[in-house]
C-alpha positions as CSV (number, residue, x, y, z in Angstrom):
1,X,0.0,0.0,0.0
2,X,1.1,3.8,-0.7
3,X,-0.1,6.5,1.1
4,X,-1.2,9.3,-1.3
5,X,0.8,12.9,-0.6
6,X,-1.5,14.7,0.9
7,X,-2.3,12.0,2.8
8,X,1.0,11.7,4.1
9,X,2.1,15.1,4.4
10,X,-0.8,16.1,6.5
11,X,-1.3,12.9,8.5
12,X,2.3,10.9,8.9
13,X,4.6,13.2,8.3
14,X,7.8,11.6,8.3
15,X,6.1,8.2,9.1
16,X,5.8,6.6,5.5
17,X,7.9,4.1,5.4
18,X,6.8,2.4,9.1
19,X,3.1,2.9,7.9
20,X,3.4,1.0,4.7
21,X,5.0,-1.8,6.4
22,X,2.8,-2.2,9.1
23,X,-0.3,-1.8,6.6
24,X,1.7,-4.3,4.3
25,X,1.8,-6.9,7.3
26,X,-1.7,-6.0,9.0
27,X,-3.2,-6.2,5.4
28,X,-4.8,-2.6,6.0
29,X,-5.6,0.5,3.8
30,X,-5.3,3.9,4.3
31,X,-8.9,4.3,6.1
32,X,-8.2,1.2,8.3
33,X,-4.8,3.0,9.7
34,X,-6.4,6.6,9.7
35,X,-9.2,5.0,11.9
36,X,-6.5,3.1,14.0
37,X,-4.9,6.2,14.5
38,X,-7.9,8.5,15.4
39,X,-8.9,4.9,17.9
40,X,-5.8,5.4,19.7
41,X,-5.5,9.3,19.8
42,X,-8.8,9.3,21.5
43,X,-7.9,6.4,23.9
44,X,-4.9,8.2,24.7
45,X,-7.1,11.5,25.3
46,X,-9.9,10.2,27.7
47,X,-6.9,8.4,30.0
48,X,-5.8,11.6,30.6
49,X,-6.5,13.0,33.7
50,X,-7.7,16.3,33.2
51,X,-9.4,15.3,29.7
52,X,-13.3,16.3,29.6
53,X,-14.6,13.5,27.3
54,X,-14.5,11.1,29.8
């Protein structure tokens, strides 16, 4: 899989290369690791302690 530039610029920037070969192995595409990524931002946002979406 390639990530298209805009894509990648705006999203990854600078993490191309590890993306491709994890959606390579995982068998993803670009929506499965932009929704992966917006899964864990979240997660990663309500653990915080002073985050108001909890």
């Amino acid at each position: 899989m390639k990530l298209d530039k805009i894509t990648s610029i705006r999203l990854f920037a600078g993490q191309n290369s590890k993306l491709e070969r994890v959606a390579e192995f995982e068998g993803l595409d670009k929506s499965d690791i932009i929704r992966k990524a917006v899964q864990l931002y979240l997660a990663e946002y309500e653990s915080h302690p002073f985050s108001s979406l909890t």
